[in-house]
C-alpha positions as semicolon CSV with decimal commas, in nm:
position;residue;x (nm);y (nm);z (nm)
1;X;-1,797;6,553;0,622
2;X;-1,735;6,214;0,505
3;X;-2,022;5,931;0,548
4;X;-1,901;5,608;0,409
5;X;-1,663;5,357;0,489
6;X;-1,338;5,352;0,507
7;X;-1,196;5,200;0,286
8;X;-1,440;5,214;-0,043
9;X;-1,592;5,097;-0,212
10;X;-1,650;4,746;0,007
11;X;-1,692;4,582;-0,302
12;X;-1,478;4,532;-0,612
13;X;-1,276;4,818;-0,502
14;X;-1,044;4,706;-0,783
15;X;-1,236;4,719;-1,086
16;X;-1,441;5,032;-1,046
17;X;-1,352;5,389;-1,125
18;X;-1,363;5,585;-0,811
19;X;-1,299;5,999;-0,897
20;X;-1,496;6,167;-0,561
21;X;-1,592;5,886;-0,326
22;X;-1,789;6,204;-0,115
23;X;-1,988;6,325;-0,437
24;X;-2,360;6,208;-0,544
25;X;-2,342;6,092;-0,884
26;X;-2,261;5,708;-0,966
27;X;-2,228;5,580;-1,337
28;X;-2,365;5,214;-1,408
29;X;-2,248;5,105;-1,789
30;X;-2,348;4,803;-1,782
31;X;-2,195;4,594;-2,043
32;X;-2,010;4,917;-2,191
33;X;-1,668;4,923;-2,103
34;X;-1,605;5,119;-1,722
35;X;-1,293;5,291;-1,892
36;X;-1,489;5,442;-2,217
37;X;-1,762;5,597;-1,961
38;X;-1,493;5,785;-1,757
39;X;-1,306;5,923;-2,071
40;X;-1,618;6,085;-2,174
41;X;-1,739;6,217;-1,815
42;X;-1,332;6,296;-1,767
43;X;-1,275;6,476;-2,105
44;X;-1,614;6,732;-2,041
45;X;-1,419;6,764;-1,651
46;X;-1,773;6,600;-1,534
47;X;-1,796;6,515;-1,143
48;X;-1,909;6,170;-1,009
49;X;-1,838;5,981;-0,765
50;X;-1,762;5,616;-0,913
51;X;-1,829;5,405;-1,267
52;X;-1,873;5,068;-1,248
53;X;-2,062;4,798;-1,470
54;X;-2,348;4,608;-1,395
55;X;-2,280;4,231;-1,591
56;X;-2,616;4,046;-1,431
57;X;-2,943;4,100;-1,195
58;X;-2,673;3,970;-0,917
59;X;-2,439;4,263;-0,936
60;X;-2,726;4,457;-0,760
61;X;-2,688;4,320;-0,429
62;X;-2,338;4,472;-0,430
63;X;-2,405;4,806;-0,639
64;X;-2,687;4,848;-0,306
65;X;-2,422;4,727;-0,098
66;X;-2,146;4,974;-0,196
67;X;-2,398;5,255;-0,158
68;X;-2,539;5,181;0,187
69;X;-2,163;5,188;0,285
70;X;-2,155;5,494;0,082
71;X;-2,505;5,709;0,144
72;X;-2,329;5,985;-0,070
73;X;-2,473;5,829;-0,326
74;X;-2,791;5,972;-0,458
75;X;-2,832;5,883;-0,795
76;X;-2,772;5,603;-1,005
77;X;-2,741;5,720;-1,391
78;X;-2,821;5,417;-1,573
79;X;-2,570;5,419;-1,955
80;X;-2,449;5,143;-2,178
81;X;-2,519;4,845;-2,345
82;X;-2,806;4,642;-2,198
83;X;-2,698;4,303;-2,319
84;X;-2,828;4,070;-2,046
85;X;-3,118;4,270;-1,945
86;X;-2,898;4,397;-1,611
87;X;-3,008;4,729;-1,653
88;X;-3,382;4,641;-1,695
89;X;-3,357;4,433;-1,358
90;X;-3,249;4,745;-1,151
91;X;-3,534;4,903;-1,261
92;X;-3,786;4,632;-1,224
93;X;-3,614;4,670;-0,874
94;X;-3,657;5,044;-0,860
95;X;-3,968;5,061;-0,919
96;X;-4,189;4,742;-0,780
97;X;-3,988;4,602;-0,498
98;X;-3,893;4,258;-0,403
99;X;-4,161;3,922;-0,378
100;X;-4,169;3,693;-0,054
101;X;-3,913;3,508;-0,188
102;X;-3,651;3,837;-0,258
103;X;-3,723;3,769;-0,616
104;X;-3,719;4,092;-0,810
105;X;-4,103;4,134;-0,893
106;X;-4,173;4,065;-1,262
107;X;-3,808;3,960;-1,317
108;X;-3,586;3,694;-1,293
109;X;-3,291;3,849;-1,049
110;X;-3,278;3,790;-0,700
111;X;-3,167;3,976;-0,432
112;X;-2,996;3,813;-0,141
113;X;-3,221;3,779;0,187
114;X;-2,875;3,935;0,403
115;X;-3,020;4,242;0,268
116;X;-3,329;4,380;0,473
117;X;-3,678;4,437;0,296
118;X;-3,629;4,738;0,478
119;X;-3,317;4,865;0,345
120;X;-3,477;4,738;-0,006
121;X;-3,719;4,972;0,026
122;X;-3,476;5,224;0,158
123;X;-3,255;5,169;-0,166
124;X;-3,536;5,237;-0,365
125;X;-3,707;5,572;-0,199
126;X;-3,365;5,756;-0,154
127;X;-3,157;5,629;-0,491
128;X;-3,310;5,801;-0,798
129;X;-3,219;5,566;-1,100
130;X;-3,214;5,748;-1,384
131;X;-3,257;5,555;-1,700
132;X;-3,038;5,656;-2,061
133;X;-2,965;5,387;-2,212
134;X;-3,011;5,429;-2,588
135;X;-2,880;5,828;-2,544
136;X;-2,591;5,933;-2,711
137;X;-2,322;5,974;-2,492
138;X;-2,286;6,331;-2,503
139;X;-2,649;6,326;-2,327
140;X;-2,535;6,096;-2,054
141;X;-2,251;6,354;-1,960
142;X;-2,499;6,622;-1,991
143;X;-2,721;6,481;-1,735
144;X;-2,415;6,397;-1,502
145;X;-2,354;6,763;-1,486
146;X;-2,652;6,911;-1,441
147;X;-2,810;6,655;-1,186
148;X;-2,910;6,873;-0,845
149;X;-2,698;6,783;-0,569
150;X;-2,881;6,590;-0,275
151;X;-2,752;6,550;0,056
152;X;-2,630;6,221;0,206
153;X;-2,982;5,965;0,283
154;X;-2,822;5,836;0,609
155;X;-2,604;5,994;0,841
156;X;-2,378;5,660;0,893
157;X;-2,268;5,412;0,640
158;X;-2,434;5,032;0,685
159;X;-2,284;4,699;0,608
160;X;-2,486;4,397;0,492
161;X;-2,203;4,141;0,449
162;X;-2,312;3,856;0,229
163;X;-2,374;3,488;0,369
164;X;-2,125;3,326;0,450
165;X;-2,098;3,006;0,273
166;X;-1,889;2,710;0,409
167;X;-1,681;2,593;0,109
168;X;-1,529;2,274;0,060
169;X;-1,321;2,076;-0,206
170;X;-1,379;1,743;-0,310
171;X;-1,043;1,559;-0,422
172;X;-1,059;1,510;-0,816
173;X;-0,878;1,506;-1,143
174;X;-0,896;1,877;-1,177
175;X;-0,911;1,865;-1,578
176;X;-1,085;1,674;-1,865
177;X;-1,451;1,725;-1,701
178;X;-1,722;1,602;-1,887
179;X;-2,119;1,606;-1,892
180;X;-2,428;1,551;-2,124
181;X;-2,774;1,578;-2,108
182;X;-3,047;1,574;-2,407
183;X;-3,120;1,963;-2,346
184;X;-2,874;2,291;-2,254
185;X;-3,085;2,330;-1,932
186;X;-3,013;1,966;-1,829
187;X;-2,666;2,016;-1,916
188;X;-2,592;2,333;-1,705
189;X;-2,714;2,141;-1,345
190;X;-2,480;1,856;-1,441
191;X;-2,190;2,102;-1,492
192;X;-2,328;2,325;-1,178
193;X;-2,292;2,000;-1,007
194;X;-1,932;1,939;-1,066
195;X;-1,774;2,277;-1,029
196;X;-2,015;2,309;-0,706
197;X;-1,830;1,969;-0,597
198;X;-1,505;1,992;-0,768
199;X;-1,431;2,342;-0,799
200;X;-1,054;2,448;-0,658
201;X;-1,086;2,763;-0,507
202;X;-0,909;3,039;-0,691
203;X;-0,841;3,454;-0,708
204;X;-1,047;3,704;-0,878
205;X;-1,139;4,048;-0,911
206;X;-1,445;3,948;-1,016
207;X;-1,638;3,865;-0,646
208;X;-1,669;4,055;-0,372
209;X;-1,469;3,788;-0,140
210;X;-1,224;3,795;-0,466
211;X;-1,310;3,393;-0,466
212;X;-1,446;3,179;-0,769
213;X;-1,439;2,758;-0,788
214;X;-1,277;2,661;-1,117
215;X;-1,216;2,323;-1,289
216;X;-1,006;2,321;-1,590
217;X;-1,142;2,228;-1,948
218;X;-1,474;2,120;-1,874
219;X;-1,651;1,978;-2,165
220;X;-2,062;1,949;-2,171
221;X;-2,247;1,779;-2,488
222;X;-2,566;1,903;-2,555
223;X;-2,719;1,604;-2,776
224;X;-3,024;1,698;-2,893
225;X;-3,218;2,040;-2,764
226;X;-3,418;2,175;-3,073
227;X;-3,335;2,552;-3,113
228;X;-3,656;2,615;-3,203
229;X;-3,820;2,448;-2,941
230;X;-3,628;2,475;-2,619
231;X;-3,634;2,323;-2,262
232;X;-3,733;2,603;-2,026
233;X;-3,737;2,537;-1,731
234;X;-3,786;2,763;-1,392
235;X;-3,458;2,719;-1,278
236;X;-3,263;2,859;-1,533
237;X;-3,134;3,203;-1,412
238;X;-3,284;3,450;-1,672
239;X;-3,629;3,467;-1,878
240;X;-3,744;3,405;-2,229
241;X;-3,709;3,774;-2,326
242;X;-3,418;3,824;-2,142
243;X;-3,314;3,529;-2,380
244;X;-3,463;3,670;-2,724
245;X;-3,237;3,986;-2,591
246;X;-2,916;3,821;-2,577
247;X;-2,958;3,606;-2,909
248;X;-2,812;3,894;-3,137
249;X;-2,499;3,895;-2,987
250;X;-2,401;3,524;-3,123
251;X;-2,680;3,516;-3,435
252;X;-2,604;3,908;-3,564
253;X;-2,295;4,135;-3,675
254;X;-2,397;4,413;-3,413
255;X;-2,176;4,613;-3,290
256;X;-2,251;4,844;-2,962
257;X;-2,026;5,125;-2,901
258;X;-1,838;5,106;-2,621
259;X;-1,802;4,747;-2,558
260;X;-1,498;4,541;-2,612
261;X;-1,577;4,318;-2,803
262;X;-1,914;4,142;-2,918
263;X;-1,888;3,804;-3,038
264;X;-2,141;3,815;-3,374
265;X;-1,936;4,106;-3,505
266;X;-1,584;3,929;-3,471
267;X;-1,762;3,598;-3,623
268;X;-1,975;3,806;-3,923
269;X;-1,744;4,122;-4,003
270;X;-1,400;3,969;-3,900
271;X;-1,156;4,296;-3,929
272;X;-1,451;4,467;-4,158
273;X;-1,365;4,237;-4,397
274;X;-1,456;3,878;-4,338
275;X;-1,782;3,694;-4,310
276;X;-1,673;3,364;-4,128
277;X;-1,999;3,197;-4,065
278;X;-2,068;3,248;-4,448
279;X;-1,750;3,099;-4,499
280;X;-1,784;2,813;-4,248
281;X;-2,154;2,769;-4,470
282;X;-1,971;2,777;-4,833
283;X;-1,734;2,545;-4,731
284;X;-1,950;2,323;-4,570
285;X;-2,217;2,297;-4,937
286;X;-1,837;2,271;-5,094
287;X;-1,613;2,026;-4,873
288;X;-1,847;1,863;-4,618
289;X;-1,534;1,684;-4,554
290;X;-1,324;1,974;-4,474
291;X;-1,176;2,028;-4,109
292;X;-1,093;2,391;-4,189
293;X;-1,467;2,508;-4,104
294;X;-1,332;2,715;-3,808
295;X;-1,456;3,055;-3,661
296;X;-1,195;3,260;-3,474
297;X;-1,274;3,551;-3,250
298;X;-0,959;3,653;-3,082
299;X;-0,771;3,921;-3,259
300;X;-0,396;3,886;-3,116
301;X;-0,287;4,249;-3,198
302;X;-0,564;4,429;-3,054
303;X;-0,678;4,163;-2,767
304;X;-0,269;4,112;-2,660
305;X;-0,255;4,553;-2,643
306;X;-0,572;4,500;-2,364
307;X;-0,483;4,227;-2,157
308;X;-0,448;4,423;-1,833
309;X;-0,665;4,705;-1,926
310;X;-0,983;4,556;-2,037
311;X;-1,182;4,280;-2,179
312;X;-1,112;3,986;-2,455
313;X;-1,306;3,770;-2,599
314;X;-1,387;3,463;-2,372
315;X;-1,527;3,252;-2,672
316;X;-1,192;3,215;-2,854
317;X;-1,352;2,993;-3,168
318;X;-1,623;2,795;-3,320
319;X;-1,516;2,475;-3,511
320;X;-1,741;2,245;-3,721
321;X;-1,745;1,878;-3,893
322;X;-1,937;1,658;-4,080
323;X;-2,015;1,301;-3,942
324;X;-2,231;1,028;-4,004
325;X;-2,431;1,269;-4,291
326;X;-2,473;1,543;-3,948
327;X;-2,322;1,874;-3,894
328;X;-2,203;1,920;-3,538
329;X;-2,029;2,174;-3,328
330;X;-1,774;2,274;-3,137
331;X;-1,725;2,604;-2,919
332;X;-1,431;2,674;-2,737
333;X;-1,412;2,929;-2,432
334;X;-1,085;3,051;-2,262
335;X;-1,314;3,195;-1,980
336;X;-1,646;3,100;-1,869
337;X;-1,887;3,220;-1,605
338;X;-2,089;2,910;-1,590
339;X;-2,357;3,073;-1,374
340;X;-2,441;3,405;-1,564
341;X;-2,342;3,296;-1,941
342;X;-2,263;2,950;-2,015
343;X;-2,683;2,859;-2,074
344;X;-2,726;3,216;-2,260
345;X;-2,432;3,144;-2,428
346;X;-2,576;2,720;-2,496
347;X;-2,898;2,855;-2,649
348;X;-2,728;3,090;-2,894
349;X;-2,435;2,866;-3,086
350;X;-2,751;2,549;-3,088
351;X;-2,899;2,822;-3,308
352;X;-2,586;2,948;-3,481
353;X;-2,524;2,524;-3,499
354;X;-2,873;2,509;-3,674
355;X;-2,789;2,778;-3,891
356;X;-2,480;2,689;-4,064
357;X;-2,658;2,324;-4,039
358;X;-2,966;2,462;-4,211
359;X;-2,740;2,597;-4,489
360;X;-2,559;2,274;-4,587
361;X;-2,875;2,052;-4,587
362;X;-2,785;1,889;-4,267
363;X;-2,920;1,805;-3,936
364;X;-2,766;1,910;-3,660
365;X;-2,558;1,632;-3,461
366;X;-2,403;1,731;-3,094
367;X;-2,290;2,054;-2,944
368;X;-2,006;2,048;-2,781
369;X;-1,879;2,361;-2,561
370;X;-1,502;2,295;-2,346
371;X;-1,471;2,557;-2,106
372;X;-1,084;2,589;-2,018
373;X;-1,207;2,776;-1,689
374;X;-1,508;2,696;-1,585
375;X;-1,605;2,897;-1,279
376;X;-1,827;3,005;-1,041
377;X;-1,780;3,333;-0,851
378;X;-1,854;3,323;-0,473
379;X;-2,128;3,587;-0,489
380;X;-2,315;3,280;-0,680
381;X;-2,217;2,988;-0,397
382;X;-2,529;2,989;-0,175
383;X;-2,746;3,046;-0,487
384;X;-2,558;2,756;-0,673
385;X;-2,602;2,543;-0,355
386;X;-2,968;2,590;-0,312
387;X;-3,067;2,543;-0,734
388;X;-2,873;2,209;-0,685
389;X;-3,046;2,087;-0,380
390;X;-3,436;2,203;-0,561
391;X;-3,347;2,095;-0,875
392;X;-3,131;1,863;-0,935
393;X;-3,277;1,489;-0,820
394;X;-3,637;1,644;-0,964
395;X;-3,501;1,674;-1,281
396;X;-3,317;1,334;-1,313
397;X;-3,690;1,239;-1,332
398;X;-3,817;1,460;-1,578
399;X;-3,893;1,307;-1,952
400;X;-3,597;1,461;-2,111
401;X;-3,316;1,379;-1,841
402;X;-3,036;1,145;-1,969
403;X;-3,056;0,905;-1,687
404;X;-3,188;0,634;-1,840
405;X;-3,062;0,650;-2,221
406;X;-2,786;0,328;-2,256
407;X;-2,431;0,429;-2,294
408;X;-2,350;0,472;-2,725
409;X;-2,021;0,289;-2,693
410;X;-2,284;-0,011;-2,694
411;X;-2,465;-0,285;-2,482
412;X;-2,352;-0,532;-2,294
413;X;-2,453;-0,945;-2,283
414;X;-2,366;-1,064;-1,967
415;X;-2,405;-1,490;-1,917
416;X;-2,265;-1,807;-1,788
417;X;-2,089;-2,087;-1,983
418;X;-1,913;-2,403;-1,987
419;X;-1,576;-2,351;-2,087
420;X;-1,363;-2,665;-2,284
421;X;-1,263;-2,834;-1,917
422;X;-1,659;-2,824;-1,837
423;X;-1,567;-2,516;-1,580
424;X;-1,863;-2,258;-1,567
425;X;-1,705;-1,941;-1,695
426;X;-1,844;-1,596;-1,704
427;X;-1,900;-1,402;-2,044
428;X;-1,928;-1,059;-2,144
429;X;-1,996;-0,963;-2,473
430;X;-2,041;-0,572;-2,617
431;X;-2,263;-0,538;-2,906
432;X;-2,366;-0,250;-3,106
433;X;-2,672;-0,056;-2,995
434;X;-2,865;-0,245;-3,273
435;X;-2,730;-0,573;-3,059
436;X;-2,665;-0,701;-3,469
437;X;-2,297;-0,726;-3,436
438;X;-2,088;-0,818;-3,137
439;X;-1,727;-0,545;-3,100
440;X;-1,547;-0,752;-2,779
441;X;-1,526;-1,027;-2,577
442;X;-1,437;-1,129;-2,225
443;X;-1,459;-1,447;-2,008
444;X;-1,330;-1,560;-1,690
445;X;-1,434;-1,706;-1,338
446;X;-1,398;-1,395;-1,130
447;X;-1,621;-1,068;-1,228
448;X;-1,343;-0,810;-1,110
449;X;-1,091;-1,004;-1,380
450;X;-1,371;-0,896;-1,661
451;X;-1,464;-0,569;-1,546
452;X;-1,049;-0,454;-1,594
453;X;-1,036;-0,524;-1,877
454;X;-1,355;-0,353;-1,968
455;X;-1,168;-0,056;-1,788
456;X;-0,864;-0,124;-1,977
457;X;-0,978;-0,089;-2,288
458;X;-1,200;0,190;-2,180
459;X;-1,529;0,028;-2,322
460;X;-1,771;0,216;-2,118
461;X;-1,876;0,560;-2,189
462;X;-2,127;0,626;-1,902
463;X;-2,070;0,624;-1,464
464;X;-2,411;0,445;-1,486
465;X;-2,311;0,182;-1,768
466;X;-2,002;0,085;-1,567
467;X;-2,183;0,075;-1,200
468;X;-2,476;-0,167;-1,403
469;X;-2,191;-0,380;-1,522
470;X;-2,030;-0,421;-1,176
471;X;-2,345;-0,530;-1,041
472;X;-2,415;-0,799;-1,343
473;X;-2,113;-0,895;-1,309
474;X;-2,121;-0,921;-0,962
475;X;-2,458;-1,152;-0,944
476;X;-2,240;-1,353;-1,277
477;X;-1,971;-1,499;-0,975
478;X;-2,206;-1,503;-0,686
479;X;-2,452;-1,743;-0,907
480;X;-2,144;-1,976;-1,005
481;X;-2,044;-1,961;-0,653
482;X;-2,339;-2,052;-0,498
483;X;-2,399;-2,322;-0,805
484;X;-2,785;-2,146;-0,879
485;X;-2,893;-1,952;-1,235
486;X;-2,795;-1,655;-1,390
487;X;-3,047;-1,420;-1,592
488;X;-2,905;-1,076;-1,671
489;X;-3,176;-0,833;-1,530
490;X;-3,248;-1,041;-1,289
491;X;-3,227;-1,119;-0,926
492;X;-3,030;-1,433;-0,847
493;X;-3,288;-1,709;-0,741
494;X;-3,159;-1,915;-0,446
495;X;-3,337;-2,167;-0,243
496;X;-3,449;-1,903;0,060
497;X;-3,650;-1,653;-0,244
């Protein structure tokens, strides 16, 4: 007799591999493709009752989900390629519980407070995870065979919806995004900030509400995080090791069976044949001119033959250039989870950046990474939400925020004149950031005449450059108007101060 819902799985009923909902046995592969799993456990005419993979700590809540709406479930056999430390999460989880903030103990995942301690603690009495990763495969279908079968833990299946999350749209220019901060943690809130804001809502399979937020082509500058010496702060999503885990994937030609694609081994052994970084390097000691230093990952025969079957590449290519005696860096991603990768993915190409950089005999100038989708899923909403509201005016204070760094496109000389009819005239004058040579000129009675033109000629680089300029310019008219002094940086003086 059946004991789960109907229909099932609850969650991302699309994506996994469902063979006997009823039986006892479910497959997590992690970052190994969902497909290659079932050919194996299909070809030895294995039972099981669903594969799925398990991307980040976050896909927990839903694997525990699925099986409290499914108490068929007995065991969880653990198989694939570990890359972001997902794996290791569920069994932190297995085996030590949740803190008082539903933060896995001694890990960085989270599990969402819709889910009971109790049923927590349920999960992890009555689910037996059992742990190959590293066997060979033919162990893994070995183990599915011969695992006892175990009865059903409940006698009724149990929902535990996620929170619902009121969503909302602010009105925007959809495209051409962009952010910068001195480090990539810095970087990521500012881009959390505008998707979280900006974000259209759009279809997945990817969520369980089959929701995400995206903004198109979002571009974020990291300007000057050392690789060596990074920002770390508590917010970011995952931990050091988790970190040192994921760095091979970008900095090494690996290759794990059974994933798509990884990134290092399309950059580093390109078709078995070509090294591109060392290219990008040889080219770079040879031509520091060149615009050819490109890395492409894509590979249309074999990525166009998968499109609707399984996973491509979501970096697409790495392209660098040579200015003012720096090497800097560009990364281009067709796809990006911005929640779960993009700072994973930050840390890695400022150390591939430092790399090829290291090579040449350059320092590094600015990273650069466009994201033609950046999205967040829904599952990540509330926890986006409540990172911003923590975080995000705390660390506009911190040392190493870009608040208060003056706009590169140059400073600004705001005063008051006589003009040739004796009029008193306001002047605005942009210098270079030495202030040693002045690049335009404006004048004119009114400030709002002035500050077009600065927009016209699109002068100002920074939101906080061009608000400071409104207000100078501002005080500029009011001063002329009311027939008192003008000091940039100054309040206006007037007979009742």
């Amino acid at each position: 007799m059946s004991v789960r819902t109907d229909p099932w799985p609850v969650y991302y009923r699309d994506i996994l591999r469902v063979k006997d909902p009823d039986h006892y046995v479910g497959i997590v592969t992690l970052w190994t493709e969902r497909d290659v799993v079932k050919r194996y456990l299909d070809e030895a005419e294995a039972e099981y009752n669903v594969v799925g993979n398990l991307y980040s700590a976050a896909g927990i809540n839903h694997v525990m989900r699925n099986i409290f709406a499914n108490p068929a479930i007995r065991y969880l056999v653990l198989w694939g390629a570990d890359m972001s430390l997902s794996g290791t999460s569920l069994l932190r989880l297995k085996k030590a519980g949740v803190d008082g903030d539903y933060k896995i103990t001694g890990d960085s995942g989270e599990i969402e407070r819709a889910i009971p301690k109790a049923a927590i603690d349920e999960f992890r009495r009555k689910v037996e995870v059992v742990d190959l990763r590293g066997k060979p495969a033919s162990e893994m279908v070995k183990v599915v065979k011969g695992l006892p079968k175990k009865e059903p833990f409940a006698k009724k299946p149990r929902l535990f919806p996620p929170e619902k999350v009121t969503v909302t749209t602010w009105p925007s220019e959809q495209t051409g995004f962009r952010v910068e901060a001195k480090t990539v943690a810095q970087t990521w809130l500012r881009l959390l900030n505008v998707i979280h804001k900006y974000g259209r809502i759009k279809k997945t399979r990817y969520s369980s509400s089959n929701e995400l937020k995206e903004v198109f082509n979002m571009v974020a500058v990291i300007s000057s995080e050392d690789p060596d010496d990074i920002y770390f702060p508590d917010y970011l999503p995952f931990t050091k090791k988790d970190l040192q885990v994921y760095y091979p994937e970008i900095l090494t030609a690996r290759r794990i069976k059974g994933t798509a694609y990884n990134y290092g081994a399309r950059m580093r052994n390109y078709r078995d044949k070509i090294n591109q970084v060392e290219e990008v390097k040889k080219l770079l000691k040879r031509r520091p001119d060149s615009k050819k230093m490109l890395i492409i990952l894509p590979d249309p025969a074999d990525d166009w033959a998968r499109a609707d079957k399984g996973d491509t590449p979501c970096l697409t290519q790495v392209v660098g250039g040579v200015q003012d005696s720096k090497f800097w860096m560009t990364a281009h991603f067709r796809s990006h989870d911005m929640v779960h990768a993009w700072a994973l993915n930050a840390f890695a190409l400022r150390k591939l950046q430092k790399e090829i950089a290291d090579a040449g005999g350059y320092p590094m100038g600015k990273l650069a990474i466009i994201s033609h989708s950046a999205h967040i899923y829904a599952d990540d909403f509330k926890w986006v939400e409540d990172v911003l509201k923590k975080w995000y005016k705390k660390e506009l204070k911190h040392p190493k925020a870009h608040r208060f760094e003056p706009d590169q496109r140059g400073n600004w000389l705001i005063k008051i004149e006589k003009d040739e009819k004796g009029r008193q005239i306001i002047k605005a004058q942009l210098f270079t950031s030495n202030m040693k040579t002045m690049l335009w000129e404006a004048e004119g009675t009114r400030a709002m005449d002035i500050y077009y033109e600065i927009a016209d000629w699109d002068l100002v680089g920074l939101t906080s450059q061009a608000a400071y300029l409104g207000e100078e310019l501002a005080k500029a008219e009011m001063a002329i108007k009311l027939g008192i002094d003008y000091e940039q940086d100054k309040p206006l003086k007037t007979s009742n101060n």
